[in-house]
C-alpha positions, 0 to 999 in steps of 0.5 A: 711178477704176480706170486703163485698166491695172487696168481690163484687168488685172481683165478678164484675171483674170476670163477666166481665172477664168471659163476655169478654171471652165467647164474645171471644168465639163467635166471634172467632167461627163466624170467623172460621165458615166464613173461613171454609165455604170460603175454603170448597166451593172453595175446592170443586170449584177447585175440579170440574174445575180440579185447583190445585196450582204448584209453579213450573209452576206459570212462565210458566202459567204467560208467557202464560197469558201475550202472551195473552193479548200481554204483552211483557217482558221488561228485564232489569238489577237492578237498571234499573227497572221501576216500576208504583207502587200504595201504599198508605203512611199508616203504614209500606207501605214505606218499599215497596217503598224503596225496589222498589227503589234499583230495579231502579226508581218508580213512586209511586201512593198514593191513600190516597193523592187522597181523597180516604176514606176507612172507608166510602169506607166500609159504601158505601157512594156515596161520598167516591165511586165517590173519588174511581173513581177520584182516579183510573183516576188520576192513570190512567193519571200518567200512561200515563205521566210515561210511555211516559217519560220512558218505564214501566217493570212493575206496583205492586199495593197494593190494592184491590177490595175496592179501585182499580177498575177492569176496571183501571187494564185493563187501566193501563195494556193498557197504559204501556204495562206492567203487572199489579201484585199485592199483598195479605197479609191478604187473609184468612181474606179480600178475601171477601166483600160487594159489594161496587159501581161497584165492590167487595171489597176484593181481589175477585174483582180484583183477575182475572185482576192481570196479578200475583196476590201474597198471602202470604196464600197458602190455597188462591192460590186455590181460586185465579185460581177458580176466573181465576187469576193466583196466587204466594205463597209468605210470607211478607218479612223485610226490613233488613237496617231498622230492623238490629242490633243496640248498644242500652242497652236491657232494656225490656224482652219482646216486642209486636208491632201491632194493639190491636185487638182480643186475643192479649190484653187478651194475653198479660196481661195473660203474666203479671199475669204470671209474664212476662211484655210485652211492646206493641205499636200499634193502641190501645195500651195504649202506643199508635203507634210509628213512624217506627224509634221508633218501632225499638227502641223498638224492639232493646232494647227488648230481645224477640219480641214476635208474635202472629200468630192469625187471629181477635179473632181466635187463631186456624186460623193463617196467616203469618205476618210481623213480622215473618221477621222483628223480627228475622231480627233484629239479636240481639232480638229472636224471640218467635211466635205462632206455624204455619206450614207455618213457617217451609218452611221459618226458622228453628224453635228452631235454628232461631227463636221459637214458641209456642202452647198455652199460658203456653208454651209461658210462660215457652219459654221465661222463658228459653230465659231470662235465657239463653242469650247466647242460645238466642242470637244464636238464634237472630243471626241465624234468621237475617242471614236466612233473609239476605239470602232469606226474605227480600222485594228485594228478593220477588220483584226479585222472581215476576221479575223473574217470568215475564221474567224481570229478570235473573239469573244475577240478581237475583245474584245482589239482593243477593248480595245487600241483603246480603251487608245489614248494620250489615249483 
């Protein structure tokens, strides 16, 4: 028999168990209520200007926009590509850079090396929007200082409307000669801001600028060419060298790597309640973050790398993520995601990597991987062959070359050998 104690202890958890999750509750209907109305005016939008999104004429609508604004292809073979890239050093950001290092030489922009502040960007400080300015002039006169020692083919910026100015793209893009692309990961979620000094933050404030604007959300591609830009559906991609197969004992049934945001907390412990023991690192887990090098680690001794595919407190809203390449790019780890229909254009699911619908069936799926380790290693191995072939960051990089009229089939046969030539392939 429970004491009064323990009776009004267990009350306590269980209100606040059930605060937590109608808070959940709230803010994962304030998100979907937010998309939905984004998509369903830019639905209509598209509509009524007769936009709808062609893969197969992205090339042909790029070669018209860079004739232009008299952007002349500069074709060049691998290993002879100069890239202006703007990226900052934050997270996993380094695996872009040494991807773009084995197309040639890159001359790389750190914005955060500049005093750039985007947590007092979002607040609107007059301080943090003047660092802003300071730092797309300092990028600006590197521009002008790479491009006179070497001819530029092309600039990737990973930025958007919060810290690259739309006025700095039309800049560069007149320096070099060279078109300007840049790259959207989180479009569902950071399409949108408020206005910040100038300009919007988000992609919507630099959508029209980007000579290529890459989003990983097919849904967005609608709203780039509403705003005048000239979208490619691309997912992420892995850097297979980084996350290939190691000799460490796998010691761990289950790992998570990410930022402890949303459902993923509830998640997980539901998993342990259920017993299931999920390792975790990332911004506010207890563990805390990791080094890249330790991450792998981590991943490598854990016999399932499971993905969540949710969006910020919403699971019915999901976005592809990293992780959908680095963890079956791994090889020797299966890889167990929530179900999102996108994946099915880039992996076979139940053959290279797997997934699930709700947290019973994540549940019993890696109940079923535990116990089957030949099955599961199958699965590992298929999933790292799959990205050697097609995911990985060169391939993207090649696809956005090719589309630019830098690249051609030669090269793309380069990069595929490079890709597949990966340590451990």
């Amino acid at each position: 028999m429970h004491t009064p104690l323990q009776i009004v202890r267990g009350l306590v958890d269980y209100s606040r168990t059930m605060a937590r999750s109608a808070g959940a509750d709230v803010r994962a209907m304030l998100l979907l209520n937010e998309y939905r109305k984004r998509r369903d005016e830019y639905e209509h939008r598209a509509k009524q200007l007769r936009l709808a999104y062609n893969d197969a004429a992205v090339a042909r609508l790029t070669r018209d926009r860079m004739h232009r604004l008299d952007i002349r292809p500069r074709p060049a073979a691998v290993g002879g590509i100069h890239t202006l890239a703007w990226i900052s050093t934050a997270g996993w950001h380094g695996q872009l850079l040494k991807s773009l290092g084995q197309l040639g030489k890159v001359t790389h922009f750190d914005p955060l090396a500049t005093g750039i502040d985007y947590q007092s960007l979002r607040r609107g400080l007059p301080d943090a929007i003047l660092a802003r300015r300071k730092a797309c002039a300092a990028f600006e006169a590197l521009a002008a200082k790479a491009a006179s020692e070497h001819p530029i083919h092309w600039v990737f910026v990973y930025a958007s409307g919060i810290d690259l100015l739309r006025e700095t793209i039309d800049r560069i893009r007149e320096i070099t000669g060279a078109p300007v692309v840049g790259i959207g990961l989180d479009d569902k979620q950071t399409w949108s801001g408020q206005p910040i000094g100038e300009q919007l933050s988000g992609m919507v404030g630099i959508a029209s600028k980007l000579d290529l604007a890459w989003t990983s959300a097919r849904i967005a591609c609608e709203w780039y060419l509403c705003e005048g830009g000239n979208p490619v559906y691309l997912p992420e991609g892995c850097d297979a060298n980084l996350y290939s197969p190691g000799d460490q004992r796998q010691d761990l049934d289950l790992c998570f790597v990410g930022q402890a945001y949303g459902l993923r907390p509830n998640f997980t412990a539901a998993l342990h309640r259920l017993g299931l023991t999920v390792a975790t690192a990332g911004y506010g887990w207890q563990e805390g973050t990791m080094s890249e090098a330790e991450l792998v680690n981590l991943v490598r001794r854990s016999r399932i790398v499971l993905g969540m595919g949710g969006i910020g407190w919403s699971d019915e809203l999901k976005n592809l993520k990293g992780r959908d390449f680095d963890g079956p790019a791994v090889g020797t780890s299966a890889y167990l995601t929530s179900y999102n229909p996108e994946l099915t254009q880039f992996f076979e699911i139940g053959r290279e990597i797997v997934c699930y619908s709700s947290l019973d069936e994540c549940y019993e799926i890696a109940r079923w991987l535990l116990a089957d380790e030949q099955g599961r290693k199958k699965i590992a191995q298929q999933g790292r062959e799959r990205c050697l072939r097609e995911h990985t960051w060169l391939h993207r990089f090649a696809r956005l070359l090719e589309i630019l009229g830098v690249f051609g089939p030669q090269e793309r046969r380069v990069v595929d050998r490079l890709a597949s030539n990966s340590p451990h392939g």
